[in-house]
N, C-alpha and C positions, 0 to 999 in steps of 0.2 A: 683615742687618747686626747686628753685634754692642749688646746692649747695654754702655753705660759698665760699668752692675756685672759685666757677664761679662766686659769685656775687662780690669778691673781686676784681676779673679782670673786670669788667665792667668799663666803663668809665664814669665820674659822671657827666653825662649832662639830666637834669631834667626839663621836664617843668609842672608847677601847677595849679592842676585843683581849679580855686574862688570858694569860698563858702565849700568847703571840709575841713576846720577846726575841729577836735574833740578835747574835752579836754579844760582844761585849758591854755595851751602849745601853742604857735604859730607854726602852722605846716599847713600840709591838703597833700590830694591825688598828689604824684607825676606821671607821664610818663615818665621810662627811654625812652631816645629818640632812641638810636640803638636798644635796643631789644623790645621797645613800653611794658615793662611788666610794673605793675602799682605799687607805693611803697606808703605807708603811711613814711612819713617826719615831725619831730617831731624836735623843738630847742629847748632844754631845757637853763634852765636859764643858765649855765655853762658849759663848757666843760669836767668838773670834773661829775658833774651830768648825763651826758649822759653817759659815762664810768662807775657810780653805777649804772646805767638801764641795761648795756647789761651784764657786770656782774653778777649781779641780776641772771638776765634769766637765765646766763651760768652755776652757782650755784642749779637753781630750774633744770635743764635740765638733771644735774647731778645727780637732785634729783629723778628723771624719771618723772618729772613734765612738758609737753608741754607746749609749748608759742609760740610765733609770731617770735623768732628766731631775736631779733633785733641786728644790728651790728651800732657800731657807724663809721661813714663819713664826708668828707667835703663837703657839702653841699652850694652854693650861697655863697661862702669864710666864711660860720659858721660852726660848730659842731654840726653835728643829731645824731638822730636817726633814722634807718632807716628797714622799717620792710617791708617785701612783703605784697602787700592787699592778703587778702584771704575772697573770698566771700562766702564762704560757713561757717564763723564763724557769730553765731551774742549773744550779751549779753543778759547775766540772765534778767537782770532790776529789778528783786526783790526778796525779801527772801524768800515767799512761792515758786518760781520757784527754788530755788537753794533747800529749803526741799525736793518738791518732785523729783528733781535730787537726792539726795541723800538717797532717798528711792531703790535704784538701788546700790548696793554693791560696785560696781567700782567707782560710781559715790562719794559715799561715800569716801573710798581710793583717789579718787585725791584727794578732797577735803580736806582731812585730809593732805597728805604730801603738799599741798599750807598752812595749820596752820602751820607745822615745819618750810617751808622754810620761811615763815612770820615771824616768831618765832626768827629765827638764823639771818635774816638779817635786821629784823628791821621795815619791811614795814607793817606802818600802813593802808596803802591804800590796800591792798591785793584784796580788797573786790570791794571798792568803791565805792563812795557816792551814786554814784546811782546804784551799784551792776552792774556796768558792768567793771569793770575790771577782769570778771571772766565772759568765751566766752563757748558756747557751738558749737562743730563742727555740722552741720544742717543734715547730713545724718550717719557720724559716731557714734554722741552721746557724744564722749570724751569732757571733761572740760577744758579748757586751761585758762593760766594766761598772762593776758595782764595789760602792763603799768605799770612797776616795777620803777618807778620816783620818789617814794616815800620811796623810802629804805635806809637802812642805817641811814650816817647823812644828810639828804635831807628831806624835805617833797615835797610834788606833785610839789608845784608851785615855787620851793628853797628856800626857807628858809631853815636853819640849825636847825636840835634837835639835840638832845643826840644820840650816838650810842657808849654804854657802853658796858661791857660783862654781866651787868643786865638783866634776861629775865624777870624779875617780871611784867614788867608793860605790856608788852603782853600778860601775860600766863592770867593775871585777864583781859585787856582790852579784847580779844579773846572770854571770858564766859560773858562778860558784854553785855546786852541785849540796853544798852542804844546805840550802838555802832553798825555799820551794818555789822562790823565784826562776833560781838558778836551772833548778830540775825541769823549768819549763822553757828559758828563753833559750838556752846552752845547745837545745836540737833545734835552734831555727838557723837555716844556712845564712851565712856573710853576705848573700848575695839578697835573700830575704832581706835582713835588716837595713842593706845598702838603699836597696830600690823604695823602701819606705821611710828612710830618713828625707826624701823631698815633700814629705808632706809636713815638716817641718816648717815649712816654706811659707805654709797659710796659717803659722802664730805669728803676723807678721807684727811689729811695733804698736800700732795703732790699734790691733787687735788684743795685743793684751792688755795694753796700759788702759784700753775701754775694758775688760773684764774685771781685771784689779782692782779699780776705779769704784766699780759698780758695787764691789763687795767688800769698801774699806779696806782694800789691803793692798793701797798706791805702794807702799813703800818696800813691796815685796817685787816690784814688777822688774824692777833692774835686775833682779837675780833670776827671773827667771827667764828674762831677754838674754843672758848673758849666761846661762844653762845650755838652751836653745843653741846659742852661738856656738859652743863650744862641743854640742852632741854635734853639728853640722859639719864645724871643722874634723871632729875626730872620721866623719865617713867619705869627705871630700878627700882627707890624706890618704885613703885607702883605695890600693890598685884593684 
C-alpha cells in the first residue's frame, strides 16, 4: 500500500472503469494511469464533506481503528475522495455476521472503538444501511471502517444535521434495535465498551485540533474535544 507521501506525489490522471459505482455518491473504480494501481473515486456532495470523510478516518486512525486510509484530491476539476482498492476487504452485509465476528474478542474491541469514534464524531452511518460500511479483511480477519461521509454535520448523501457537543442521541441511537447500528453495538458487553473507551485517551487536544486544522475544519474541533470529553465522562461514571 501506498504510503500518504508517495500517493501525494502522484500525478492525478485517472481513467474510469463504467458501471463501478458504489454507494449513494457518484464515483466508481479509478486507474491511476502512471502507476496503473487502482483507486476507488468518490464526489461527495461538497467539498467541505469530502474533508469531514478523511478527517473522520484520520480521527478513527488515531483511535487505532483501520480504514481505507482516504485522502481528499482534485479529481476531473472536482473534490474526491480518494481511497486505494483493496481486494482483499469485502463487507459484513448483516448483523448476525457482524455477531458472530464479535464473538472473537479483538473482533469485539474494534467494534467497540468504531461505537466511540461514532460516538465522538457524529456518524450515524458507521454501520450502514446495509451493514457494509464495516469491511472485513478476507485472510487477516481485522475489521475496518469504511465510508465515514456521514459524520459530523453531513449525512451520507449531504444533507446537513446537527453536530452538537450532545452525545445523547447516539449513546441511545447505538442500544436502539430499531436502528442497524443498534442491532450491532446493543450485543457488545458493558465491559467491552468500557475497556475501550481509554483509547479515547489518544484523540488527545493537540491531536485533533492538528487533524481539524489540516482539513479546514478548525472550527468543528471544540465539539469534537468536547464529544470526546463527554463519551469519557459517561464510562468513567460507570461501576
Amino acid at each position: 500500500m501506498l504510503t500518504f507521501k508517495e500517493y501525494s506525489l502522484l500525478e492525478d490522471t485517472y481513467t474510469r472503469h463504467a458501471g463501478t459505482q458504489y454507494g449513494s455518491n457518484e464515483g466508481g473504480v479509478y486507474t491511476h494511469e502512471p502507476s496503473q494501481r487502482k483507486f476507488y473515486v468518490k464526489f461527495p456532495a461538497s467539498a467541505e464533506q469530502a474533508h469531514v470523510e478523511a478527517a473522520t478516518a484520520d480521527l478513527y486512525k488515531t483511535m487505532g481503528i483501520k480504514t481505507l486510509d482516504p485522502v481528499v484530491k482534485q479529481i476531473e476539476g472536482k473534490t474526491a475522495v480518494v481511497t486505494p482498492w483493496n481486494e482483499h476487504v469485502s463487507p459484513m452485509k448483516s448483523a448476525s455476521n457482524l455477531h458472530t465476528a464479535m464473538q472473537d474478542k479483538q473482533r469485539a474491541h474494534e467494534l467497540a472503538l468504531m461505537h466511540h469514534a461514532a460516538v465522538v464524531t457524529g456518524n450515524l452511518d458507521i454501520v450502514g444501511l446495509e451493514y457494509d460500511n464495516i469491511l472485513q479483511h478476507k485472510h487477516l480477519d481485522h475489521l475496518i471502517s469504511a465510508d465515514q461521509g456521514g459524520a459530523m454535520h453531513y449525512r451520507a448523501q449531504g444533507a446537513e444535521k446537527d453536530f452538537s457537543p450532545s452525545i445523547n442521541k447516539e449513546l441511545s441511537g447505538f442500544q436502539n434495535t430499531a436502528y442497524q447500528s443498534g442491532r450491532v453495538f446493543s450485543k457488545l458487553s458493558p465491559d467491552t465498551l468500557k475497556q475501550a473507551a481509554s483509547h479515547l485517551n489518544l484523540l488527545t487536544d493537540d491531536k485533533v485540533d492538528s487533524i481539524m486544522q489540516q482539513h479546514g475544519l478548525a472550527h468543528l474541533a471544540p465539539v469534537v474535544k468536547q464529544r470526546r470529553d463527554l463519551l469519557k465522562q459517561h464510562y468513567a461514571n460507570q461501576d
